[in-house]
N, C-alpha and C positions, 0 to 999 in steps of 0.2 A: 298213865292214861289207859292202859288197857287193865288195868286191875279195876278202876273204876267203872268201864264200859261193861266188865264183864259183869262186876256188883248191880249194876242197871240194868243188864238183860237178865239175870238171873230170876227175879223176880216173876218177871213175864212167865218165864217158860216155865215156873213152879206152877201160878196161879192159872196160868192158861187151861190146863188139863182136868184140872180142879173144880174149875167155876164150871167147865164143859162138863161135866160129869155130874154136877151135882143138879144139873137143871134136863140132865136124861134118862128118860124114863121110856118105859114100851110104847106110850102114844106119842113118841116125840118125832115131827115132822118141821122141819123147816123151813121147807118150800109151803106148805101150808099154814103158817105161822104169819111169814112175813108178807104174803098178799092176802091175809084175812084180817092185819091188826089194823087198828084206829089209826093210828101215826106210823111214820116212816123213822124208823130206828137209827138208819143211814144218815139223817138230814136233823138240823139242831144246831144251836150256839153250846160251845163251852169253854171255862175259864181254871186255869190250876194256877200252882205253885210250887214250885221244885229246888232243886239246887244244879249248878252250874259251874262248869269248870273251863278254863281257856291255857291250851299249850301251843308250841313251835318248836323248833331245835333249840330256842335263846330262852324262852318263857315255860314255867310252871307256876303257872296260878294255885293258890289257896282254895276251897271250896268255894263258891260264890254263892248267890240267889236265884232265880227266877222266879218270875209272872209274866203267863200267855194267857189269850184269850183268843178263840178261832169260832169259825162256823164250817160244817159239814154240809156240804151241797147232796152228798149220793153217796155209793159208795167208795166212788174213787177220787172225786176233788172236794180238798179242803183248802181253807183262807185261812191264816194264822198270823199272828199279830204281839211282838211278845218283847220285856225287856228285861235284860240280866246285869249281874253286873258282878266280880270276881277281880282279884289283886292277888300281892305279896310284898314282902316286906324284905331289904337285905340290908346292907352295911351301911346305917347313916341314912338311910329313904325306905320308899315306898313305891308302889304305879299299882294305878288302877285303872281296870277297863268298864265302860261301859255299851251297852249294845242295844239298839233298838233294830228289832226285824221284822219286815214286811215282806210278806212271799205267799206261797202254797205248796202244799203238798198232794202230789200225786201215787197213786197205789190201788190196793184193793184191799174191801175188807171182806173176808174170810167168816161166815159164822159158823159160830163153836156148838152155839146152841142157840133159842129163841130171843135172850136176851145177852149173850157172848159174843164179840166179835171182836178178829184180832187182823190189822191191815200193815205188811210191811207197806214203804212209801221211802220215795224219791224226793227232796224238796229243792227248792231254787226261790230264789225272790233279790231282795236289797235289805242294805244294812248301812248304819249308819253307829262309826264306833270310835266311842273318845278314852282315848288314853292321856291319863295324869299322872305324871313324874314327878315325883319332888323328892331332895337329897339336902342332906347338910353337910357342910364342912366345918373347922373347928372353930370358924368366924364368922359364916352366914349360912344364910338356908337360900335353896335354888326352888323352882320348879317350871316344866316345862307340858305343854298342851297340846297333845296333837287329835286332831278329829277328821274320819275319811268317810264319803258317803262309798259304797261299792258293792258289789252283787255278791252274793253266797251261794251254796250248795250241799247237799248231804245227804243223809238216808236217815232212817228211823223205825220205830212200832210204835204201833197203839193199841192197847188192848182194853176193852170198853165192855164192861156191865152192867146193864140196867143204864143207872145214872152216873155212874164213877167211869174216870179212867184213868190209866197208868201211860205215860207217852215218854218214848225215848229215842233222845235223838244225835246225832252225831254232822255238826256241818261245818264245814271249812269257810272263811271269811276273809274275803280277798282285801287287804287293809295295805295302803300308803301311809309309810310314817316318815315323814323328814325326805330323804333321798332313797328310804330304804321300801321294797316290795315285801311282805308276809303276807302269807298263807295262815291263817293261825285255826286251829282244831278248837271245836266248840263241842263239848259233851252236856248233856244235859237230862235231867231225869224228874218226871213232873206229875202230878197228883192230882186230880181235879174233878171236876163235876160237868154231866153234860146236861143237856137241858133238850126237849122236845116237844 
């Protein structure tokens, strides 16, 4: 898990520097930028696609998928709206998870440059997540269905240029399966386009 996290930050903190740099110049003001432009940079729909991973002490997931799609209010609240989904396979079966999340993220975006900006954030919302068991034995095949609605939480970055951005995030998923409480860790690292 953290080899992964760290693969997903790295990015950022390459590009961060980079993008900031390449769009500063001697007349570069951004307190004058951003209360003289047309649109608010801050404020906007946007939609990605990423890959996603789900661990605990008992699970390691295979790489999965994502697709979110959010709106930015300002600088500091966002609506996020997103669905993943990620398994594995071991002796004889299979389980796979699915996730839909509804929440926000709270933070501040940071800019780098006129069109740069990068926001750590807080997130919290609900979630609703079905895990699929199925197994065979040498005479039949089983499977089993569990699905919990329950709240999440986590941290993240997003780092936004122009109309792209890069969003990475890390949130814990408080899931009921059968008798048993997890906790389960949700990594995820996602691509997308913003709109304004």
């Amino acid at each position: 898990m953290k080899k992964i996290l760290s693969t997903a930050i790295f990015p950022l903190l390459i590009t961060a520097p980079v993008m900031a740099n390449a769009h500063h110049g001697p007349s570069y003001h951004t307190h004058h930028h951003y209360h003289n432009s047309n649109h608010n940079p801050y404020q906007g729909p946007r939609v990605g696609l990423g890959i996603s991973y789900l661990s605990d002490r008992h699970i390691d997931t295979d790489t999965g998928f994502k697709l979110e799609g959010g709106y930015d209010f300002n600088r500091i609240v966002g609506f996020n709206l997103s669905y993943e989904e990620s398994g594995y396979d071991y002796y004889r079966g299979s389980i796979d998870y699915s996730t839909v999340k509804l929440g926000t993220d709270l933070g501040y975006a940071f800019p780098l440059s006129p069109s740069v900006s990068l926001k750590p954030y807080v997130s919290l919302g609900f979630h609703r997540t079905t895990e699929d068991n199925r197994w065979c034995s040498s005479k039949n095949c089983y499977s089993t269905n569990y699905s919990d609605t329950d709240s999440y939480y986590g941290i993240g970055m997003r780092l936004t240029a122009d109309m792209f951005y890069i969003n990475v995030s890390n949130e814990v998923l408080n899931m009921d399966v059968g008798r048993y409480r997890h906790e389960l860790d949700q990594i995820a690292v996602t691509f997308g386009l913003k709109f304004r």
